[in-house]
ROTI-292449 format. One line per 8 residues: their letters; for each residue y negated, z, x of C-alpha. Coordinates in steps of 0.25 Angstrom, whole numbers, plus 2048, in hexadecimal, padded with zeros to 3 digits. Example, Ala and Ser with C-alpha at 12.3 -4.5 7.8 and 13.67 -1.06 7.14 Angstrom:
2
as = 812,81F,831  804,81D,837
END
This chain:
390
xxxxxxxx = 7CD,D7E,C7F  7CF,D70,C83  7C9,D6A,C91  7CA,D5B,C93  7C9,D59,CA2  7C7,D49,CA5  7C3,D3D,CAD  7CD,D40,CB6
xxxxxxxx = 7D2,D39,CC3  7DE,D41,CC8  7E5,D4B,CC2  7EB,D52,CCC  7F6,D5B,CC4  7FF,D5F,CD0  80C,D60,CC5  80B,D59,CB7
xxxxxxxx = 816,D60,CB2  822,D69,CB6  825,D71,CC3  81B,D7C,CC7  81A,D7A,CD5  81B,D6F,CE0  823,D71,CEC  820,D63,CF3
xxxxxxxx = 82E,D5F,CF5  833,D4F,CF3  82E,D50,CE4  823,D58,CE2  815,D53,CE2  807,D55,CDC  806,D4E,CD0  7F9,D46,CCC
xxxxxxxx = 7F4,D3D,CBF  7EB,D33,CC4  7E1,D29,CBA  7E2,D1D,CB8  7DA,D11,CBD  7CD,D11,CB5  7D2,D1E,CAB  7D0,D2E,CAE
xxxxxxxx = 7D9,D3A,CAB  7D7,D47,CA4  7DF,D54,C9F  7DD,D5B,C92  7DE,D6A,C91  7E0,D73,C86  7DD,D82,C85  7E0,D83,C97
xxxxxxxx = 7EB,D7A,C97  7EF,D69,C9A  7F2,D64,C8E  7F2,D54,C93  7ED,D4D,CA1  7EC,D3F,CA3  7E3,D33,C9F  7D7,D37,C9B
xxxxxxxx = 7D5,D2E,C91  7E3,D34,C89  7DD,D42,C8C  7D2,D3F,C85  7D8,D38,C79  7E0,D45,C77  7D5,D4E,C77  7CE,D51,C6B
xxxxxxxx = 7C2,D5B,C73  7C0,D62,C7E  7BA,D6F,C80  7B8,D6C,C8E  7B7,D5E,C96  7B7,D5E,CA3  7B3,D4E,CAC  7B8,D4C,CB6
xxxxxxxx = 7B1,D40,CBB  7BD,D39,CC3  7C3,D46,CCB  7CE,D4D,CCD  7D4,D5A,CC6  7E0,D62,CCC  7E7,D6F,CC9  7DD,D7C,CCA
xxxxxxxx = 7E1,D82,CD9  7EB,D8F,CD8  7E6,D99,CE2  7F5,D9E,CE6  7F0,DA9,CEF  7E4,DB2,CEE  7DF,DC0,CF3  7D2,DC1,CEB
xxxxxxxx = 7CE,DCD,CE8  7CA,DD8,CF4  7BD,DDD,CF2  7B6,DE3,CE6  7BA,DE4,CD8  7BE,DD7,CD4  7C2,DC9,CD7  7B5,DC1,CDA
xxxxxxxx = 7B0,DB8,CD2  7AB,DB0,CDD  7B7,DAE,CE4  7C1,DA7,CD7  7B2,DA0,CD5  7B4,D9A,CE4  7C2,D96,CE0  7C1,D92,CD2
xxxxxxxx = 7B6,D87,CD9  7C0,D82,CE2  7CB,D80,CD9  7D2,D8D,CD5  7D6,D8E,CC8  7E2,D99,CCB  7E4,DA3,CD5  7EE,DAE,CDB
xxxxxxxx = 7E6,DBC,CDD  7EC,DC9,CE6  7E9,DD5,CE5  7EB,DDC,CF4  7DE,DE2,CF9  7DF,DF1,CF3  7ED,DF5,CFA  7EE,E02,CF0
xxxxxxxx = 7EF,E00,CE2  7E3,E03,CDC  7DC,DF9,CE3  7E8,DEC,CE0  7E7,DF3,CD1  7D9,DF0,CD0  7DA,DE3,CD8  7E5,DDF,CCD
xxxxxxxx = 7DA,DE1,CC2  7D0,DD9,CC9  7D9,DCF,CCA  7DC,DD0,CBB  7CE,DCF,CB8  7CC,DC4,CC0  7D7,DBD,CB7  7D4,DC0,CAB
xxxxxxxx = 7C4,DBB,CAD  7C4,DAF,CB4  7C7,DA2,CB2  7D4,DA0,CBB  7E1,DA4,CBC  7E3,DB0,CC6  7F5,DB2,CCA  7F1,DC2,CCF
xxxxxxxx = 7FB,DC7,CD9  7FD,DD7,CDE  7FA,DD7,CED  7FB,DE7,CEF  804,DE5,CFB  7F9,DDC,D02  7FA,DE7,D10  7FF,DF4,D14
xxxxxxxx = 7F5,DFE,D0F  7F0,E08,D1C  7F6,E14,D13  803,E0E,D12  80D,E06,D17  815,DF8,D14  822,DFF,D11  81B,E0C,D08
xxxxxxxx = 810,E03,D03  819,DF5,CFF  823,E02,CF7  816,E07,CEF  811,DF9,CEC  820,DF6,CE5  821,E04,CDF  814,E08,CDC
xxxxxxxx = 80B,DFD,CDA  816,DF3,CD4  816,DFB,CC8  808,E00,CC6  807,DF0,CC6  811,DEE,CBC  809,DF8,CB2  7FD,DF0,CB6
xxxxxxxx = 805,DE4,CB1  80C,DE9,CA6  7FD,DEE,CA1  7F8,DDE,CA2  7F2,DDF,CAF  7F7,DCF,CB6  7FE,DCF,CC3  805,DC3,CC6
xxxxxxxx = 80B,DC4,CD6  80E,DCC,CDF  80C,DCB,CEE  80E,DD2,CFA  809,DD0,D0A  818,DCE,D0E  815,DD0,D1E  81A,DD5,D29
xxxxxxxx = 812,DE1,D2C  80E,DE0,D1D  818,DE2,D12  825,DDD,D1A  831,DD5,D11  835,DE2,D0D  829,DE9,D07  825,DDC,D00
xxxxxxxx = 831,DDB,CFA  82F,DE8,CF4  823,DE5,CEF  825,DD8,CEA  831,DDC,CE3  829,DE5,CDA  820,DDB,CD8  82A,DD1,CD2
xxxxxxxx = 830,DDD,CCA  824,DDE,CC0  823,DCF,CC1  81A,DCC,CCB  81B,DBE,CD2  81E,DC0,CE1  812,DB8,CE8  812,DBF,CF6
xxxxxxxx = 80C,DBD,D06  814,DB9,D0F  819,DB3,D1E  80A,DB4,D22  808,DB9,D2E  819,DBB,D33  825,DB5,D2E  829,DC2,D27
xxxxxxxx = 832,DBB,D1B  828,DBC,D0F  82D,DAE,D0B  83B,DB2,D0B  839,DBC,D03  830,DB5,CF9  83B,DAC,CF6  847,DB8,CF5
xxxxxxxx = 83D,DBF,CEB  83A,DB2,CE4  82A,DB3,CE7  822,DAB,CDE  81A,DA7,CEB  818,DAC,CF8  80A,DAA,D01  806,DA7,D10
xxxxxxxx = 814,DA4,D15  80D,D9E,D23  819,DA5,D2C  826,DA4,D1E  833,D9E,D24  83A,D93,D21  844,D9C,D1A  839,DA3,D13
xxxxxxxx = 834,D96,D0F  841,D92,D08  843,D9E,D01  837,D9D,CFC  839,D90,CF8  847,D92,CF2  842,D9E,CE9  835,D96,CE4
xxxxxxxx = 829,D9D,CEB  81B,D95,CED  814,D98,CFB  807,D99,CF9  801,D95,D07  7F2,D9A,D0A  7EB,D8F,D15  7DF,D98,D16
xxxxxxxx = 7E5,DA4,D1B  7EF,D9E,D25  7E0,D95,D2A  7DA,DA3,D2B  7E4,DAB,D32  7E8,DA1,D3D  7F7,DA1,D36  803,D96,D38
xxxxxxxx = 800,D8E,D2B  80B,D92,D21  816,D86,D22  811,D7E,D15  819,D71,D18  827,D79,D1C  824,D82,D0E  820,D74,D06
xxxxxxxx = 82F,D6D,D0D  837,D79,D07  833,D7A,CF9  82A,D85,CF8  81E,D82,CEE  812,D85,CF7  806,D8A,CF0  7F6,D8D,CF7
xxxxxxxx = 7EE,D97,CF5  7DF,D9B,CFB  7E5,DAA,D00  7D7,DAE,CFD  7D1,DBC,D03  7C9,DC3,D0C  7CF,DBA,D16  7D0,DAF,D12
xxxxxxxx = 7C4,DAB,D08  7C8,D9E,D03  7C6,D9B,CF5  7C9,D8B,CF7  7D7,D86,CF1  7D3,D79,CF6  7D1,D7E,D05  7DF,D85,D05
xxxxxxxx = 7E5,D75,D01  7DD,D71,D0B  7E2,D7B,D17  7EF,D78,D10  7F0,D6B,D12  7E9,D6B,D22  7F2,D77,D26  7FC,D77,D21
xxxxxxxx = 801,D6A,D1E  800,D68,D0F  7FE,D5E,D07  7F1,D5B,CFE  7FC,D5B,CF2  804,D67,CF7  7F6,D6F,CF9  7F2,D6C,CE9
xxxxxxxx = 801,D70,CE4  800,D7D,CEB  7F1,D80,CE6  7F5,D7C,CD9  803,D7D,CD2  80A,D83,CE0  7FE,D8E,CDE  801,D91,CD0
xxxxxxxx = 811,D90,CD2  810,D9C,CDC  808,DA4,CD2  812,DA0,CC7  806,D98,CC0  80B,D89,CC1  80E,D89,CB4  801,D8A,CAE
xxxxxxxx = 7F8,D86,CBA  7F9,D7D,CC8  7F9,D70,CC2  7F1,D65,CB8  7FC,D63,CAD  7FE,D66,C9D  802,D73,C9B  7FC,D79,CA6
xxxxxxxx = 7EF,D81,CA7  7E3,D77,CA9  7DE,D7D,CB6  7D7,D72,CBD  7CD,D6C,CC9  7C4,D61,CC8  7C0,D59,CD3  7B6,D4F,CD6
xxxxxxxx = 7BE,D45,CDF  7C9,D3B,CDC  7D3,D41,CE8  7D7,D4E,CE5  7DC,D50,CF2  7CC,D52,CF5  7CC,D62,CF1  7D4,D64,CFE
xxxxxxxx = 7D0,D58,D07  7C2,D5C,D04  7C2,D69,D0B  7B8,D73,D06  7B2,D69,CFA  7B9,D70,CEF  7AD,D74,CE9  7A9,D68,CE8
xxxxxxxx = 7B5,D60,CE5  7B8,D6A,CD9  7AF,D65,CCD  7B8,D6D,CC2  7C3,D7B,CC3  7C8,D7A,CB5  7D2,D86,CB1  7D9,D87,CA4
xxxxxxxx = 7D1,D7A,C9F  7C5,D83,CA1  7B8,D7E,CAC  7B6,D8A,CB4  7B0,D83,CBE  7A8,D76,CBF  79B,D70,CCA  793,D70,CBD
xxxxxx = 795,D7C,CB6  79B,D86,CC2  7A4,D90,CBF  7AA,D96,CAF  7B1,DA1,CAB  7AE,DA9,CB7
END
């Protein structure tokens, strides 16, 4: 299938090529292709994926048809938002299709999903399998993480409990697995009272031994060490991280781990905002994500940048590479998704302005900002037509 997206303004691509993620120091920086006086841009994609970007007079000498053309009329397009920390399934029998619609409208075109609300195995099985549908169905990407050490179970306790997740439920995972069912991260409330450094450890560990990414909670509510030991087991990414240390916070940068830092939930609970800027300083690619739950029903990628920027000193730039290609790095997805260059998967957003600055400074107009989700070169939403594929 080939989609011609054109009458462009600004391409916001965030990277045109090369690294997977942005760390902010002296040389990294979004990237954006900009028309020229008079002319429009526009991309060309082929069966999901850029094939060419730029003026849209070349594009269109290029292409011989197009399955699918989508106008523009003068706005902007950026990367699809990647949703790096979701808890979204907690009642019923499946993931609500209402929900990833309410996210899908404000720019999400790629999420992380836990597991964590059943505690025994049968119910994080069955969770697993919801989530599994989910994937296979709708029209985004869904990064699925195993969340069975999420609390302390009443029948239990940390230390027996955090010994049966690694024992017991690791390799009934693994068969799960090994049988084609997807599981892509690991994670674990690593919190003093919770599952303290040693008990994540132990479960964590197992987690990466059947090939799990490590993407765990930590430094929420104590300066326990979870940053630290993110970096010395090599965590993909590590979330919350409003009390880490400045030694945490070099070990994690030293060994490569995103922090995924949720605005919403630190606003809700009345916590020290997570320190961003001293995170951003050391090296650490920062990512964002909605922390969506029970407690914290936000569906809004645009409101996180936003509480980013005004709470904890972000930049507008900074806030786009952590919900786009910082996002997608700490799900290890930055090569395919998080950014509006050739090779990578077309997952875009149209917006009706000529700033695209305006989806954050706009607070709470995503909906109207947001003309066109595009994902895999594919409309699955638009004003006109609503929603497809769901």
């Amino acid at each position: 299938m080939r989609t011609v997206v054109r009458n462009v303004k600004t391409i916001v691509n965030v990277l045109r090529r090369g690294p997977t993620k942005l760390r902010f120091d002296e040389s990294d920086k979004i990237e954006i292709t900009t028309s020229g006086s008079g002319s429009r841009l526009a991309l060309l994609v082929d069966d999901g994926v850029i094939t060419d970007f730029g003026e849209e007079e070349c594009i269109l000498r290029k292409q011989v048809r197009a399955d699918c053309v989508v106008d523009c009329n003068g706005g902007c397009v950026i990367p699809g938002f990647v949703d790096a920390h979701t808890h979204p399934v907690w009642a019923g029998d499946r993931l609500h299709e209402f929900t990833l619609k309410g996210m899908v409208r404000k720019g999400t075109t790629t999420m992380e999903c836990k597991t964590g609300y059943g505690l025994r195995w049968e119910v994080e099985e069955k969770l697993l399998k919801v989530l599994n549908k989910a994937k296979r169905e709708l029209p985004i990407d869904i990064s699925i993480t195993f969340l069975s050490a999420h609390s302390v179970p009443r029948f239990s306790n940390a230390e027996e409990f955090s010994k049966h997740i690694a024992t017991e439920q690791i390799p009934k995972l693994k068969n799960l697995m090994d049988g084609g069912l997807s599981v892509d991260n690991i994670d674990v409330f690593c919190e003093k009272g919770v599952f303290e450094l040693e008990q994540s450890s132990r479960i964590l560990t197992a987690g990466k031994s059947i090939g799990l990414n490590l993407n765990f909670h930590a430094d929420e509510l104590s300066a326990l060490g979870g940053a630290e030991l993110a970096g010395k087991l090599g965590a993909r990414a590590a979330s919350h991280l409003e009390e880490a240390s400045p030694a945490g916070v070099a070990a994690m940068a030293a060994s490569g781990t995103a922090a995924v830092l949720l605005p919403t939930t630190a606003q809700l609970l009345r916590l020290r905002p997570p320190p961003a800027r001293a995170i951003i300083q050391a090296g650490v690619p920062v990512a964002l994500g909605t922390d969506f739950n029970p407690n914290a029903y936000c569906l809004s990628m645009p409101i996180v940048m936003y509480l980013a920027c005004t709470t904890m000193g972000m930049s507008p730039d900074e806030t786009l590479a952590a919900s786009t290609i910082n996002a997608a790095y700490s799900l290890a997805m930055s090569d395919r998704v998080g950014a509006i260059t050739v090779g990578r998967q077309a997952d875009l957003v149209v917006l009706n302005c000529d700033r695209w600055e305006n989806i954050i400074y706009r607070l709470g107009e995503a909906e109207s900002l947001i003309t066109h989700v595009i994902k895999k070169g594919q409309v699955i939403f638009s004003q006109e037509g609503g929603f497809f594929g769901f």
